[in-house]
C-alpha positions as CSV (number, residue, x, y, z in Angstrom):
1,X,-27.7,11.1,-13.5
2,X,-27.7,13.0,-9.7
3,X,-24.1,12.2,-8.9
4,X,-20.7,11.8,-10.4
5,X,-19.2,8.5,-11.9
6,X,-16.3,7.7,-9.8
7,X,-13.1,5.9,-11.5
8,X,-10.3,4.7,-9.7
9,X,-6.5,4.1,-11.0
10,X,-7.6,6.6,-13.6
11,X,-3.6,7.6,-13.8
12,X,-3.6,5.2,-16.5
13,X,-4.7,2.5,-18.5
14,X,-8.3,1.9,-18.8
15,X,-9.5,3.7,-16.5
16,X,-7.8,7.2,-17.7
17,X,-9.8,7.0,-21.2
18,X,-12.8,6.1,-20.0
19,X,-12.4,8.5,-17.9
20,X,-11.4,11.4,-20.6
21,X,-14.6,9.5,-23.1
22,X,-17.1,10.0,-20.7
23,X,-15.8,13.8,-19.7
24,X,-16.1,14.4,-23.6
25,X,-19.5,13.3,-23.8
26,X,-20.2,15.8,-21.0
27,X,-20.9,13.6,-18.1
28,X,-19.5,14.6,-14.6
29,X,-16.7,12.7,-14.0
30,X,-14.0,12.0,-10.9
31,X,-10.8,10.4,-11.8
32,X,-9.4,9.1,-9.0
33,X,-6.0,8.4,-9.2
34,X,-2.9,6.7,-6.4
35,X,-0.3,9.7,-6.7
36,X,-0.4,13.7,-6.7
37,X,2.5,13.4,-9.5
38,X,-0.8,12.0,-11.5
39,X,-3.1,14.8,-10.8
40,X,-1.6,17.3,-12.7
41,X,-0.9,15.4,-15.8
42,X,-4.1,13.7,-16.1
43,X,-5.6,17.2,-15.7
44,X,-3.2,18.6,-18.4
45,X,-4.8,15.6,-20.7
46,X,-8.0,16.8,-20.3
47,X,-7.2,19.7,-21.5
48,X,-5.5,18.7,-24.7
49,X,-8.5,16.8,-25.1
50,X,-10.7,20.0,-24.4
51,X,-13.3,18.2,-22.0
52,X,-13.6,19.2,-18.3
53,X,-13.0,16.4,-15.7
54,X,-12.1,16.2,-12.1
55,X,-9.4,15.0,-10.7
56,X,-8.5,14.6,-7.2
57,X,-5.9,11.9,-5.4
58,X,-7.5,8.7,-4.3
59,X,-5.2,5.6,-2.9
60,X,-7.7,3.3,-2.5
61,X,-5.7,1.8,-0.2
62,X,-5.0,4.8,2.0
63,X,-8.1,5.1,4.8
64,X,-8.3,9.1,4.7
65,X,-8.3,9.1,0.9
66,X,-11.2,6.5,0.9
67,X,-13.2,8.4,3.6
68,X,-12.8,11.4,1.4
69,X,-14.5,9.8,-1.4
70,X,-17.3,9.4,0.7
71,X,-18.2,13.2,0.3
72,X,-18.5,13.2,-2.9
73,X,-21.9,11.7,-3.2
74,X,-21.1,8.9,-6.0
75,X,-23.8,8.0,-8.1
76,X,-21.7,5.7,-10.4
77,X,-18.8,3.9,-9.3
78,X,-16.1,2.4,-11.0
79,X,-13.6,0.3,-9.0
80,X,-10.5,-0.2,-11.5
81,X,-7.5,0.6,-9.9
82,X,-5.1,-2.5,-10.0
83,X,-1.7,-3.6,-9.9
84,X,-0.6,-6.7,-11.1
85,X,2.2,-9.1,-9.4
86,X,3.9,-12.0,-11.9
87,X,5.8,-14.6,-10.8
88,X,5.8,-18.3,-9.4
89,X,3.7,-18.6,-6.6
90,X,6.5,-20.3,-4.4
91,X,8.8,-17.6,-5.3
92,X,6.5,-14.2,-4.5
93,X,7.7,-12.4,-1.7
94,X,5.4,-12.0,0.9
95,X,4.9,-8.4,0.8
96,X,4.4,-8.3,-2.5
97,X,1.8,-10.9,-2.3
98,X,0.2,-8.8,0.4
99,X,0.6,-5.7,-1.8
100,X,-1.1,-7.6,-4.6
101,X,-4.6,-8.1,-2.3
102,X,-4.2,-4.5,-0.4
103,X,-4.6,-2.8,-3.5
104,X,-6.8,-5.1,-5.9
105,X,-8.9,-6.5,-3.0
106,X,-9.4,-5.0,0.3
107,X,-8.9,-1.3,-0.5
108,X,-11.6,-1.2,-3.5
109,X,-13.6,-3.4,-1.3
110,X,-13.3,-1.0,1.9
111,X,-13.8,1.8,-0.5
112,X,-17.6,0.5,-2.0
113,X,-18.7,0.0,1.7
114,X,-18.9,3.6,2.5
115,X,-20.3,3.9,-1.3
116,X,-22.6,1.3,-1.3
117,X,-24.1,2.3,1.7
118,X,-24.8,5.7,0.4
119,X,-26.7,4.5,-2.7
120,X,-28.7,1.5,-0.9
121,X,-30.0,4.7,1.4
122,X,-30.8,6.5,-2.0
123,X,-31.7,3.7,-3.6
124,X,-30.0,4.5,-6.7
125,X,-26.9,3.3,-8.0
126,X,-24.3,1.5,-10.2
127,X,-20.9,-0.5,-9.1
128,X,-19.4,-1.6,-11.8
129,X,-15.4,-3.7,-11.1
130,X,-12.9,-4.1,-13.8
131,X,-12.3,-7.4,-13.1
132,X,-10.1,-9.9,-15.6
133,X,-10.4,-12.7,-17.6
134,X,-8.0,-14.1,-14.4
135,X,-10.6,-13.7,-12.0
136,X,-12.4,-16.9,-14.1
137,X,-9.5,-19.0,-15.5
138,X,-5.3,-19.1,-14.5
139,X,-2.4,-18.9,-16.2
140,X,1.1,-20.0,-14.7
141,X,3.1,-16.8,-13.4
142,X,0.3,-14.6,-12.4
143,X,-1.6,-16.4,-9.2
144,X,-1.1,-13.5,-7.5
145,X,-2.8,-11.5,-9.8
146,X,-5.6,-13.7,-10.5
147,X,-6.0,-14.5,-7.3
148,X,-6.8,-11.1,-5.8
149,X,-9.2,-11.1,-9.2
150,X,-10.6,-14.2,-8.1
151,X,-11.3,-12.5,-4.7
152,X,-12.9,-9.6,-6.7
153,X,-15.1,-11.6,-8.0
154,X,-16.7,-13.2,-5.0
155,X,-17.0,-9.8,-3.3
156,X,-18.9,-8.3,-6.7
157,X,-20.7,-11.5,-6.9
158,X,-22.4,-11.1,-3.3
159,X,-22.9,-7.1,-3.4
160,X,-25.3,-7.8,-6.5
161,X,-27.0,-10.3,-4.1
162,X,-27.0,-8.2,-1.3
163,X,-27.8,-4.7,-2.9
164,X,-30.7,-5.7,-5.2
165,X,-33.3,-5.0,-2.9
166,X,-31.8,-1.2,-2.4
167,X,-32.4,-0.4,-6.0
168,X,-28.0,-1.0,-6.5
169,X,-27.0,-2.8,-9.5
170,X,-23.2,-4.2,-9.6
171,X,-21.3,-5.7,-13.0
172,X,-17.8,-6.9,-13.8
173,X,-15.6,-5.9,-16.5
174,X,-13.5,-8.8,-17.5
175,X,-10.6,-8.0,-20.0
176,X,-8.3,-11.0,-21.7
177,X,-5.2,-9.9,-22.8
178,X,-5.0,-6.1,-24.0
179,X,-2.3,-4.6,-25.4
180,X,-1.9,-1.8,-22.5
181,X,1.3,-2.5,-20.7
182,X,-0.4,-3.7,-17.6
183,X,0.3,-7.6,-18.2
184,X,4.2,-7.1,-19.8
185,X,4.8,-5.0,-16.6
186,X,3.7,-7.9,-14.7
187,X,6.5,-9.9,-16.0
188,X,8.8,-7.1,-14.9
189,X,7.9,-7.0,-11.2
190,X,10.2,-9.2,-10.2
191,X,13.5,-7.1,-10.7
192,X,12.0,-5.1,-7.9
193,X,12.3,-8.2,-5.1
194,X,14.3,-8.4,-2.3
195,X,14.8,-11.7,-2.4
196,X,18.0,-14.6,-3.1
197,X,17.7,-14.8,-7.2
198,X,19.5,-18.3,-6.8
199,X,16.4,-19.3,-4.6
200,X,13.6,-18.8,-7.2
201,X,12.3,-21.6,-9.1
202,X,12.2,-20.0,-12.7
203,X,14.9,-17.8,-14.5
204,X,12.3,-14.4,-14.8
205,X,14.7,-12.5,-17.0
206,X,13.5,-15.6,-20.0
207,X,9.7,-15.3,-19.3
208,X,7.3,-13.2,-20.8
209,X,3.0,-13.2,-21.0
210,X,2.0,-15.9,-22.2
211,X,-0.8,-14.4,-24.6
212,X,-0.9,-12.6,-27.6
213,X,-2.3,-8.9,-26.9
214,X,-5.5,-7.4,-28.5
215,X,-6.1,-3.2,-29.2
216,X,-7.9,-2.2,-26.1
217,X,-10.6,-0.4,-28.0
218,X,-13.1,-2.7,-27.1
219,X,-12.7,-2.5,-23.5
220,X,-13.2,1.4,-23.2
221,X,-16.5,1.6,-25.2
222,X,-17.8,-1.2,-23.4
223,X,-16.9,0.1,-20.0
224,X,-18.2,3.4,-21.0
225,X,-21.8,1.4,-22.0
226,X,-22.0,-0.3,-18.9
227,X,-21.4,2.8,-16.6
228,X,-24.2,4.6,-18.3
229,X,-26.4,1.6,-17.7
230,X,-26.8,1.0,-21.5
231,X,-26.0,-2.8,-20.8
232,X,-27.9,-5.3,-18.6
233,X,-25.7,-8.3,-18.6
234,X,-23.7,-8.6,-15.2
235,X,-20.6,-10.0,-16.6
236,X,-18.7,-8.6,-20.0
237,X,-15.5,-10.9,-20.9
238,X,-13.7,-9.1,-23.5
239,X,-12.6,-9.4,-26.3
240,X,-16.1,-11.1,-27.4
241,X,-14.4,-14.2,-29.2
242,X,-12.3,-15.0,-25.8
243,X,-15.8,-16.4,-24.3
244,X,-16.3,-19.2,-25.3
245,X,-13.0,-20.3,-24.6
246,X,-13.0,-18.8,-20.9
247,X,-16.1,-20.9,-20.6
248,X,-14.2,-24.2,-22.0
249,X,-11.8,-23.2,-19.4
250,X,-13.6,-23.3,-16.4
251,X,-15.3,-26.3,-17.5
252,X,-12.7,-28.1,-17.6
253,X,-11.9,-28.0,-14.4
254,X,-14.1,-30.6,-13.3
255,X,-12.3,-33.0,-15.1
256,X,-8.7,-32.0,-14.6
257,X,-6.3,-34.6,-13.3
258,X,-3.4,-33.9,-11.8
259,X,0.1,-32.7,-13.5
260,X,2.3,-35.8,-15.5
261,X,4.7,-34.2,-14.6
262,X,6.0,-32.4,-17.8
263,X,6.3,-28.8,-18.0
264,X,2.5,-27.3,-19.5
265,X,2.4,-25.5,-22.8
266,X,1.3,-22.2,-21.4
267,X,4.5,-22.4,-19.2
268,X,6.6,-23.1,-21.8
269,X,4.9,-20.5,-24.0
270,X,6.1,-18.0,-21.5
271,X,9.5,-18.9,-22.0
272,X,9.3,-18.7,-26.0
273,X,7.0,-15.3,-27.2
274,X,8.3,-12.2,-27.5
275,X,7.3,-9.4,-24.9
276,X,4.3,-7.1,-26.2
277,X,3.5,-9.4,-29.1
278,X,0.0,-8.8,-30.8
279,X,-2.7,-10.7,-32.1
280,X,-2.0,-11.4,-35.3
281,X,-4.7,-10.0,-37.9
């Protein structure tokens, strides 16, 4: 491999182990990650971990950061950084809403131009976006969020159209519910609006994800597969068993009629599980 493999949101989550796995098996890695505070303690991982990996500042949705990743000659890109935004969608405030697509949408996107653009005049190249499970199917309370994954998808969706002739491949990461902290947080966001509470439609304090969690272990050695270019499927919706029913999902759409006006399960659901709550082995 000529270049690095570029991770963004690597401050955390998925993208920091993959990160730390692929530095251990001695590839050249850049985390990218949104704040300096993450810098140093992402680098003082690495070395507990005793691997060598780079880590520099990249706010994908800050313009200078992006243009500085254009230096850096990517050879492998990963576009994970995310935040996600819960909440009924008549109740999100606006610039939260807007926050929600600024980071998830428009500054990954913004950032792969200047990337992809590079490797179509190499003609070499991987782009690989940790999408969701939510950028296929939705769940009450996170629009927002899969929304802006919806959005993802139709921008990773065209690239592989568009860059195929330039030797570019693209693929999409697509995680169910992982036992990370990222969807729990989600149901959290709201204490942070500046908003009327008597003017929302739903009591946030009594909500929580509406899923049972997996171990995230799948999701890193599969990301870590498909960077290297050890897998040749565009798509990877994770866990494996979750498939099927994504599929069933969006199926069923073309059949849907509308509400009878009784609250859904899945809402319901929210109101009655337990925070953090694992699948059940």
């Amino acid at each position: 491999m000529a270049g690095p493999i570029l991770i963004t949101g690597a401050g955390s989550g998925f993208g920091k182990e993959v990160a730390l796995r692929l530095a251990a098996a001695g590839h050249r890695v850049i985390a990218g990650v949104e704040i300096i505070a993450q810098v140093s303690a992402v680098r003082a991982e690495a070395r507990e971990r005793g691997v060598e990996l780079r880590v520099e500042k990249l706010d994908v949705t800050d313009p200078g950061d992006r243009e500085r990743a254009w230096t850096w000659e990517v050879e492998v890109l990963l576009n994970n950084a995310g935040v996600s935004e819960g909440g009924a969608t008549a109740d999100i405030p606006e610039e939260r809403l807007r926050r929600q697509f600024e980071v998830n949408v428009f500054g990954p996107v913004l950032l792969t131009q200047g990337i992809a653009r590079q490797m179509a005049a190499r003609r070499s190249g991987r782009i690989v976006f940790m999408s969701s499970v939510a950028g296929l199917t939705v769940d009450p309370f996170t629009g927002a969020y899969a929304g802006s994954k919806h959005a993802v998808e139709a921008f990773a969706d065209a690239l592989d159209q568009e860059l195929a002739e330039f030797g570019v491949t693209v693929a999409t990461i697509n995680p169910g519910p992982f036992l990370t902290g990222f969807n729990d947080t989600m149901f959290e966001t709201w204490k942070e609006w500046r908003d009327d509470p008597a003017d929302r439609l739903h009591d946030y304090a009594e909500l929580a994800f509406p899923h049972e969690q997996y171990d995230p272990e799948p999701v890193f050695e599969r990301t870590v597969r498909v960077l290297l270019g050890e897998e040749s499927r565009y798509r990877h919706l994770l866990p494996a068993e979750m498939e099927q029913q994504a599929r069933e999902q969006v199926d069923a759409q073309w059949s849907r009629q509308v509400n009878d006006g009784r609250r859904p399960a899945l809402v319901q659901k929210a109101y009655d599980i337990a925070p953090g709550t694992p699948v059940s082995s």
